[in-house]
N, CA, C and O atoms as a MOPAC input file, in Angstrom:
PM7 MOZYME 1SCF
protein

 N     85.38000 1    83.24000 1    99.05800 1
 C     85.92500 1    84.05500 1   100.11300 1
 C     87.16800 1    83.38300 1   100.68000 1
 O     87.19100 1    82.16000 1   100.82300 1
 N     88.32000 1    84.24300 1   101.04400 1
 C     89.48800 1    83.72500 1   101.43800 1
 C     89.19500 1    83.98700 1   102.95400 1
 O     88.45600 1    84.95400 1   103.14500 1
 N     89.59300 1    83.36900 1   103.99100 1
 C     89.71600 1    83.90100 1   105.18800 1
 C     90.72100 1    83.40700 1   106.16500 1
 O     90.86200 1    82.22800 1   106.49200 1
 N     91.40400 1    84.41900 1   106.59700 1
 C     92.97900 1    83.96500 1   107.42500 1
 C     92.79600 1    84.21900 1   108.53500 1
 O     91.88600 1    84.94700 1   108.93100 1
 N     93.71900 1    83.60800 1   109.31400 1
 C     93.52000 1    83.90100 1   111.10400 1
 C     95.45100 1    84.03300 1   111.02500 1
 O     96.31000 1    83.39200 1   110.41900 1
 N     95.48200 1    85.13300 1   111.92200 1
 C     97.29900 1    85.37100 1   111.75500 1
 C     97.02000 1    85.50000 1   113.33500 1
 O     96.11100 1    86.13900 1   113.86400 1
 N     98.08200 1    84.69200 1   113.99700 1
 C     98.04200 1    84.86300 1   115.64900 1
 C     99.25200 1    85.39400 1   115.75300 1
 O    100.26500 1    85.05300 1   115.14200 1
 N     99.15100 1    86.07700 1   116.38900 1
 C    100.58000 1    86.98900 1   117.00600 1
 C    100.92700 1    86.90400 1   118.52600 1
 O    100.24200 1    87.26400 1   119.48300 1
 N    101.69600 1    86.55000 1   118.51100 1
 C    102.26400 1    86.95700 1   120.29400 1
 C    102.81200 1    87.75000 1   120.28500 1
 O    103.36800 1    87.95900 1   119.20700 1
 N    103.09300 1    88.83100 1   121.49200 1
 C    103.37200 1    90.22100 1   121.61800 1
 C    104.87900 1    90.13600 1   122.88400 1
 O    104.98300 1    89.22000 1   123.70000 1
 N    105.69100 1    91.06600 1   122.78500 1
 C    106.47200 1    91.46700 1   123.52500 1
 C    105.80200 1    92.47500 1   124.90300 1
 O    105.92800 1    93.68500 1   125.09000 1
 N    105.30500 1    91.76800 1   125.46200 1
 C    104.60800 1    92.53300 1   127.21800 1
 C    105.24600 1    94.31200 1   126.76000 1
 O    104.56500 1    95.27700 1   126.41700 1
 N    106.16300 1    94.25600 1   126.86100 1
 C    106.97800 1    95.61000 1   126.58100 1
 C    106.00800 1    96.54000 1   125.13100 1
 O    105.47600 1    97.64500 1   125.02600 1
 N    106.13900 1    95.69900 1   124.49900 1
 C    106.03400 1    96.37400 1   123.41300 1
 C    104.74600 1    96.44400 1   122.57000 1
 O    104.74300 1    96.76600 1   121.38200 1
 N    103.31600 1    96.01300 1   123.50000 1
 C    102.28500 1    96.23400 1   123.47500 1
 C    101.68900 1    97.27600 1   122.88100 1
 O    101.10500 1    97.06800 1   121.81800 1
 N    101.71300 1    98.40200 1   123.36300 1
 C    101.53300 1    99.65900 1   122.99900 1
 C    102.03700 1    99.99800 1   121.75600 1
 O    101.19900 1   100.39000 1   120.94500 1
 N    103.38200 1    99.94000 1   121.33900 1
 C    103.28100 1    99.94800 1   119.95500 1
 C    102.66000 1    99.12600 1   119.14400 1
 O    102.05800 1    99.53900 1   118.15300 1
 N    102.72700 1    97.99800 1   119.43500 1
 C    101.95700 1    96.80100 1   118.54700 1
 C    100.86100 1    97.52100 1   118.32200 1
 O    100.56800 1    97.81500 1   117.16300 1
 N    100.17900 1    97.86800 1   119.25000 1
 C     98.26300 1    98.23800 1   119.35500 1
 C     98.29500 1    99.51100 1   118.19500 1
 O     97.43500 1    99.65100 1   117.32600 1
 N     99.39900 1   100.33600 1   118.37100 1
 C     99.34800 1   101.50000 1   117.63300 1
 C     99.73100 1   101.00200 1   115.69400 1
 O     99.03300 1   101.33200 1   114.73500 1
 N    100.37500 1   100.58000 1   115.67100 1
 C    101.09200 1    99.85100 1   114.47200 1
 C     99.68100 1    99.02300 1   113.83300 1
 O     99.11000 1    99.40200 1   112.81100 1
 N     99.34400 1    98.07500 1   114.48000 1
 C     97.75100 1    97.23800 1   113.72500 1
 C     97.25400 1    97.84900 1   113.45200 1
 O     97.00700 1    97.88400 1   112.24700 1
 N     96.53700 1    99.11600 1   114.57600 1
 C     95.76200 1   100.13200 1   113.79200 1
 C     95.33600 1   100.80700 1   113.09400 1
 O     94.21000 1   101.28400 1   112.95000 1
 N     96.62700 1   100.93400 1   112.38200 1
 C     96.86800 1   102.01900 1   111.26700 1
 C     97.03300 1   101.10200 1   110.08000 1
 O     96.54400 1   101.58300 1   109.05800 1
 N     97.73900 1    99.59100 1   109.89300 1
 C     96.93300 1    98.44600 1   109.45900 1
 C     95.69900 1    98.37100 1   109.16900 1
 O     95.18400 1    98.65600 1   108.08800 1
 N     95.09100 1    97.91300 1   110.30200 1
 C     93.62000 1    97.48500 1   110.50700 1
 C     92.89600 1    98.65400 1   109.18600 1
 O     92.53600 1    98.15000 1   108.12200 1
 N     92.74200 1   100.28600 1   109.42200 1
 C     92.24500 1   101.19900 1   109.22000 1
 C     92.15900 1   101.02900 1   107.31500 1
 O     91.23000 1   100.95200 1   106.51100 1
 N     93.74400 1   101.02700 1   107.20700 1
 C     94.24200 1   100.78300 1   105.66000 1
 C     93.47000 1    99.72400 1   105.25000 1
 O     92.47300 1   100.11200 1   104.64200 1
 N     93.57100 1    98.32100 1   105.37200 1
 C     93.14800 1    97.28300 1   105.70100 1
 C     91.71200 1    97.33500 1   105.28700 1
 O     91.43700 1    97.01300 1   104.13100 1
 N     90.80500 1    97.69300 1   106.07900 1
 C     89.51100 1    97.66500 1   105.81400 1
 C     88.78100 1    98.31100 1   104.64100 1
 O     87.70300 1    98.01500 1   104.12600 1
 N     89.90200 1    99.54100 1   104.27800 1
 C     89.57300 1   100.51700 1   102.96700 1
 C     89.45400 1    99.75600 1   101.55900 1
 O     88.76000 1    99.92200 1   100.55600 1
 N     90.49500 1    98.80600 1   101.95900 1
 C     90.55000 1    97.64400 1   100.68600 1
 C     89.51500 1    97.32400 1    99.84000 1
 O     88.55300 1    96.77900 1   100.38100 1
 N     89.43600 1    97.59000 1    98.21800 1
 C     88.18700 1    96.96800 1    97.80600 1
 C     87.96500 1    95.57800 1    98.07000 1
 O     86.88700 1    95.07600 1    98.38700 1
 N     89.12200 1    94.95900 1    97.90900 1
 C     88.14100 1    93.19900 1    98.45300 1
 C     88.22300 1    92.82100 1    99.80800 1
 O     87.97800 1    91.66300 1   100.14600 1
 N     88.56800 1    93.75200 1   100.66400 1
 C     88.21600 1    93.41300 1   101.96700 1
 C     86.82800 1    93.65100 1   102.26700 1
 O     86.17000 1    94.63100 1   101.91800 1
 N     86.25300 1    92.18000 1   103.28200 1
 C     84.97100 1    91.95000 1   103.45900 1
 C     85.11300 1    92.67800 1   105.24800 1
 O     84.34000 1    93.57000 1   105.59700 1
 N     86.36400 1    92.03600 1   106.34900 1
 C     86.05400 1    91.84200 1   107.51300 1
 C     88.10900 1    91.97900 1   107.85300 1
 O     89.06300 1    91.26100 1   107.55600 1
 N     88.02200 1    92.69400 1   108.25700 1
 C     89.31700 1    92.78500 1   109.12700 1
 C     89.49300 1    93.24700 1   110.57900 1
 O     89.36600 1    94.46300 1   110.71900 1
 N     89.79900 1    92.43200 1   111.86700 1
 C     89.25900 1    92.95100 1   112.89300 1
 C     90.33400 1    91.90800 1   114.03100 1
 O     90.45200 1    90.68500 1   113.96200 1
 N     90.76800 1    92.50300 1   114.66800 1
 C     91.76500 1    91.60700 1   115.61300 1
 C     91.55300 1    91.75700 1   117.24800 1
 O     91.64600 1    92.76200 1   117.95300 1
 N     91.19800 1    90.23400 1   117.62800 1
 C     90.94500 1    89.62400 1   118.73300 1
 C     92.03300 1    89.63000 1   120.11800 1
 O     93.10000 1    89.03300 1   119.98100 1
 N     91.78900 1    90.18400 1   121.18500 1
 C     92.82200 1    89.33100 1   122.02200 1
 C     92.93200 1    88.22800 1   123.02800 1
 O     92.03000 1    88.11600 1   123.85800 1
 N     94.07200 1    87.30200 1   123.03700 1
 C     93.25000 1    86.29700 1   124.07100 1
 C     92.81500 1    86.48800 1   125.46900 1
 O     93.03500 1    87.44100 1   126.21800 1
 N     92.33000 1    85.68800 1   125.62100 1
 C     91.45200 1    85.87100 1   127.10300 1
 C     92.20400 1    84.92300 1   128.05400 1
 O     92.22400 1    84.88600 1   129.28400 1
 N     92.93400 1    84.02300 1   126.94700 1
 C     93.47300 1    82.41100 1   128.20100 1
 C     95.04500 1    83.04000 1   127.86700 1
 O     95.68500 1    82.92300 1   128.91200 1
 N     95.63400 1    83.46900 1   127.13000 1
 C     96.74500 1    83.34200 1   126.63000 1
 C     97.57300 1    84.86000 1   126.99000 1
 O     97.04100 1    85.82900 1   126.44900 1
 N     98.59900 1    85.11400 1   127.69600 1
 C     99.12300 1    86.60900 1   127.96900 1
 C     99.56700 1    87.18000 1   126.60600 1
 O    100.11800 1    86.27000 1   125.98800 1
 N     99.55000 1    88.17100 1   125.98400 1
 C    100.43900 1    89.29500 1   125.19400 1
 C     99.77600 1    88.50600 1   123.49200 1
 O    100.24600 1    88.73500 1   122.37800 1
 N     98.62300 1    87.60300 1   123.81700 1
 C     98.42800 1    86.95700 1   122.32400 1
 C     97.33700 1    87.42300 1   121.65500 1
 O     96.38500 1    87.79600 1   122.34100 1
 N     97.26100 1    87.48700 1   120.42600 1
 C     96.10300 1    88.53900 1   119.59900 1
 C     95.98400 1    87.28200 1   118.09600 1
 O     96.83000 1    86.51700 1   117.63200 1
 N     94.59100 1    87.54400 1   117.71700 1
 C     94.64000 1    86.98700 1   116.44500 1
 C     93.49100 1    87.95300 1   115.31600 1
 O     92.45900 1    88.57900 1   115.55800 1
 N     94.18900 1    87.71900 1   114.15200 1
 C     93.61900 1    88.86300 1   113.22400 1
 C     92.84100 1    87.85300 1   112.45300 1
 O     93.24700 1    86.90400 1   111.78300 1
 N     91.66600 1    88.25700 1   112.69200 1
 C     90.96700 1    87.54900 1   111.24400 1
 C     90.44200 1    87.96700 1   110.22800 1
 O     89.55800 1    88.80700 1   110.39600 1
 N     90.69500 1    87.65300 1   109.15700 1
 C     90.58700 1    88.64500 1   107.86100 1
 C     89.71200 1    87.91400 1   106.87000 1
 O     90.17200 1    86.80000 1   106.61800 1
 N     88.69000 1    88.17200 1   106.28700 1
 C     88.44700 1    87.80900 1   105.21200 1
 C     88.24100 1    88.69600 1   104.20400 1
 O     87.82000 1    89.83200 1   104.42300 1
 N     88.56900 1    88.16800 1   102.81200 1
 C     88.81900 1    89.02900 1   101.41400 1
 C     87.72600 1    88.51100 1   100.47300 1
 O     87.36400 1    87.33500 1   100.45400 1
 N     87.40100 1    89.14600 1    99.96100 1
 C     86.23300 1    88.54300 1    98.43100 1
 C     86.88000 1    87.42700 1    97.59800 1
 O     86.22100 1    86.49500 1    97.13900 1
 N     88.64500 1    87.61700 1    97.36800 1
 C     89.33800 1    86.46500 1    96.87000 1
 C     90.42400 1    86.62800 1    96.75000 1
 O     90.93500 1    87.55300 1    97.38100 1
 N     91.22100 1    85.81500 1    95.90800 1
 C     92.86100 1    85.05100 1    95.96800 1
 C     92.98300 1    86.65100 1    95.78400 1
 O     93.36800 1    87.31400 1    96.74700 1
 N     92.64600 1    87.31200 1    94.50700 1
 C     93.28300 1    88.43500 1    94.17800 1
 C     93.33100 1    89.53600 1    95.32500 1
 O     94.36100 1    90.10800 1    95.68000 1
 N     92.27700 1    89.71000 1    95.76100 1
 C     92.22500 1    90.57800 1    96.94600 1
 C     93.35600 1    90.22800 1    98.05600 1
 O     94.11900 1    91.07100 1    98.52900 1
 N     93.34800 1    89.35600 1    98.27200 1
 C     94.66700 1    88.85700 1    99.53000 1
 C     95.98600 1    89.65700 1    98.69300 1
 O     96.52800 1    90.71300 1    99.01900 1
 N     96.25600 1    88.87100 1    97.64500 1
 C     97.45500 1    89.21100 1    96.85800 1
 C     97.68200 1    90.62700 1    96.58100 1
 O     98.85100 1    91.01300 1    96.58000 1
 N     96.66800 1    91.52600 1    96.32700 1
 C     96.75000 1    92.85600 1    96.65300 1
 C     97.27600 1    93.70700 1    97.98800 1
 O     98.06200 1    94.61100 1    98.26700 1
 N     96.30400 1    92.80200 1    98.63300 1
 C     96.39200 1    93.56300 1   100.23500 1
 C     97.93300 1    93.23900 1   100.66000 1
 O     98.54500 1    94.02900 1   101.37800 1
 N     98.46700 1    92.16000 1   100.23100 1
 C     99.88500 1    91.43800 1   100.60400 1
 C    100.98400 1    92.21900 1    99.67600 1
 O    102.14300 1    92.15900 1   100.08800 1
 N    100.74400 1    92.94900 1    98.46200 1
 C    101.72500 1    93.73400 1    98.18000 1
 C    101.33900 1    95.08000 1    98.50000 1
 O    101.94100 1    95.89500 1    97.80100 1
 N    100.40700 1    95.66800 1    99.45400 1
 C    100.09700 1    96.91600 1    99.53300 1
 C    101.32200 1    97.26200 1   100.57400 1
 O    102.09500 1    96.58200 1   101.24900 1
 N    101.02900 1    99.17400 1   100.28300 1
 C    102.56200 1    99.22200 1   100.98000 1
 C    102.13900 1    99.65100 1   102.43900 1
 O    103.01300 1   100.14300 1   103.15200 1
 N    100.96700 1    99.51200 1   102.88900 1
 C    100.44600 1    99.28600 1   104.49400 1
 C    101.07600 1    98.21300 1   105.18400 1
 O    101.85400 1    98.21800 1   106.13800 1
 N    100.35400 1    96.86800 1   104.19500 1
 C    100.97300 1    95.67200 1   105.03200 1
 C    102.40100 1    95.30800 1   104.63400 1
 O    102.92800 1    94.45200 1   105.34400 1
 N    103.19000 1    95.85100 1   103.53300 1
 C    104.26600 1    95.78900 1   103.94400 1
 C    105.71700 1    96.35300 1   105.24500 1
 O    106.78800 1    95.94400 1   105.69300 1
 N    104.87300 1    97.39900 1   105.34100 1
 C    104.85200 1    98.78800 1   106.45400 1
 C    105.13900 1    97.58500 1   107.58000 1
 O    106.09600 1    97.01000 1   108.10100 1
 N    104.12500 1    97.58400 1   107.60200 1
 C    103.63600 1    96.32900 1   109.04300 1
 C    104.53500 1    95.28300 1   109.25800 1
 O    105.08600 1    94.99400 1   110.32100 1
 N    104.67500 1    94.56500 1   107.83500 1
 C    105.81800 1    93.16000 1   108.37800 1
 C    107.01500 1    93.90000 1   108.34400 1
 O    107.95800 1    93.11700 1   108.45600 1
 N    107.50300 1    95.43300 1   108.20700 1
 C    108.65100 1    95.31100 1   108.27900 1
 C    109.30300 1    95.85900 1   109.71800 1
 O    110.46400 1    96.09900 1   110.04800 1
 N    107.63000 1    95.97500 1   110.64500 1
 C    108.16600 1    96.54400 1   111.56700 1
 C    107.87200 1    95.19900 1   112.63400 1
 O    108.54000 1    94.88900 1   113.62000 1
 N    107.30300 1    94.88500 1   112.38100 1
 C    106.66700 1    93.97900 1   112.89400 1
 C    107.62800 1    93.34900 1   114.14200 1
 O    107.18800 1    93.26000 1   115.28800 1
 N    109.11400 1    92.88900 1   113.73800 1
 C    110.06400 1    91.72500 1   114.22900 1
 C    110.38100 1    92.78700 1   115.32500 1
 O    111.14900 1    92.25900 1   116.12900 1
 N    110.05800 1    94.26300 1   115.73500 1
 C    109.94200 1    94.77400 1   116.91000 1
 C    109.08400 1    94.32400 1   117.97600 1
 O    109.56700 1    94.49000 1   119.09600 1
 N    107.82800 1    93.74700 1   117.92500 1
 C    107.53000 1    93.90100 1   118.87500 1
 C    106.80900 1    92.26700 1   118.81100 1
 O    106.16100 1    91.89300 1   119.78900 1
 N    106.94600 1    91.49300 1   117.79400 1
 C    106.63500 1    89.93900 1   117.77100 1
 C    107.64500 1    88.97800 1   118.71700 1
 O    108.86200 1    88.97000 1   118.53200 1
 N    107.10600 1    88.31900 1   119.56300 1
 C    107.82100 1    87.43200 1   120.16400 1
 C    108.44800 1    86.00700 1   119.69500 1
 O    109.49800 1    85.41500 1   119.94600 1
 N    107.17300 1    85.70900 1   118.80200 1
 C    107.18200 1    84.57400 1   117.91200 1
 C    106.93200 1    84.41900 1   116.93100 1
 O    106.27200 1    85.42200 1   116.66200 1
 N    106.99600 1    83.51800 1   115.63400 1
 C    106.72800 1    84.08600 1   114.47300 1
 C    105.13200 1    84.31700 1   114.18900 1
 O    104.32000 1    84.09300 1   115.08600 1
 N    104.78500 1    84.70700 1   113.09100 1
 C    103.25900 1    84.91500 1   113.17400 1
 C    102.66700 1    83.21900 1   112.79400 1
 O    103.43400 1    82.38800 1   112.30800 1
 N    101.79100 1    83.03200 1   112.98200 1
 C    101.22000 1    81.57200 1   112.52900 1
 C     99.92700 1    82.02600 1   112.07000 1
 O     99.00700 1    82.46700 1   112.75900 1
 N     99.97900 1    81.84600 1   110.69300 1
 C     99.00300 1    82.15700 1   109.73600 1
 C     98.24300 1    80.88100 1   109.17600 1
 O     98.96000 1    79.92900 1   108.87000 1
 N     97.12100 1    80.77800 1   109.03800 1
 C     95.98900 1    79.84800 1   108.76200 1
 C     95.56400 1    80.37000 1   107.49400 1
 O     95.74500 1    81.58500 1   107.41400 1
 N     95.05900 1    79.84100 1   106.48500 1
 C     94.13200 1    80.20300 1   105.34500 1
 C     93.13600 1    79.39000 1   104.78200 1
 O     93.58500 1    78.29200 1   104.45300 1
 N     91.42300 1    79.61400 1   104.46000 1
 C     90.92500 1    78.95700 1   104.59100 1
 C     89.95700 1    79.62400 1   103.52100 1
 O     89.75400 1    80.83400 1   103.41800 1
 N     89.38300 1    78.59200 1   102.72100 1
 C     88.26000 1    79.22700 1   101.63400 1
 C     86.96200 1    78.65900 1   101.86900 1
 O     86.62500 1    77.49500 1   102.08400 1
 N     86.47500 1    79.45000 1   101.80400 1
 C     84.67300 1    79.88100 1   102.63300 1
 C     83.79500 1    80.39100 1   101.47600 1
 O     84.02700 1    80.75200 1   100.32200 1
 N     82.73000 1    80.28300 1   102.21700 1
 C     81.51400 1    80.89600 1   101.71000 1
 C     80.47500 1    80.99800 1   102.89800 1
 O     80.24200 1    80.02200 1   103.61200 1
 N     79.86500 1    82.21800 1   103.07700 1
 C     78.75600 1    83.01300 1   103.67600 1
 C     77.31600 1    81.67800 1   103.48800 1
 O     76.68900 1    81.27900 1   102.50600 1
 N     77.26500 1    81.30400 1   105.10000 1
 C     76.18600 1    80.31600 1   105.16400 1
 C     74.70400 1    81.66500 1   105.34300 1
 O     74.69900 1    82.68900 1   106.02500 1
 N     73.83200 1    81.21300 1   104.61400 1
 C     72.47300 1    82.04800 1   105.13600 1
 C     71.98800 1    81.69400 1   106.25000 1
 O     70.99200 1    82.26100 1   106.69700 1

C-alpha cells in the first residue's frame, strides 16, 4: 500500500473554491480502481490548512491516479487558491490486523 499525506494551505479568500475544486477530486478520486481511502482533513491548530490522505493498493495505482485527467484538472487549477506549495509525504504500508 502506498499512502500520501499532501498538506495544503489555502488562500482565506479562496476557500470556497478550494472546497468546491477537492470535491470533485475527492469524488473522481475515490472511483479509482486502486484507490483504497481518499479523504481530506482540516486543521484544527492551523488557519486556511487541510491535509489529504490518500492511500492506493500500489506504485501503479498512484501513477495512474497522477496521470488521470481529474488530478491533472486539479494541479492546474490549483496555484489559484494555494498559498504555499503543496508538501507531499509518501509512505509504504501495510494494513496492521
Amino acid at each position: 500500500m502506498i499512502i500520501i499525506h499532501a498538506g495544503m494551505t489555502i488562500h482565506p479568500e479562496k476557500e470556497n473554491v478550494f472546497l468546491e475544486e477537492i470535491n470533485e477530486l475527492m469524488k473522481a478520486s475515490q472511483a479509482e480502481e486502486g484507490n483504497v481511502s481518499y479523504k481530506l482533513f482540516k486543521d484544527t491548530e492551523k488557519e486556511n490548512t487541510f491535509l489529504m490522505v490518500e492511500v492506493w493498493k500500489d506504485d501503479a495505482a498512484v501513477q495512474s491516479h497522477n496521470a488521470s485527467a481529474h488530478f491533472q484538472a486539479f494541479v492546474a487549477k490549483a496555484k489559484e487558491f494555494l498559498a504555499a506549495p503543496l508538501d507531499v509525504v509518501a509512505f509504504q504500508g501495510q494494513q496492521l490486523s
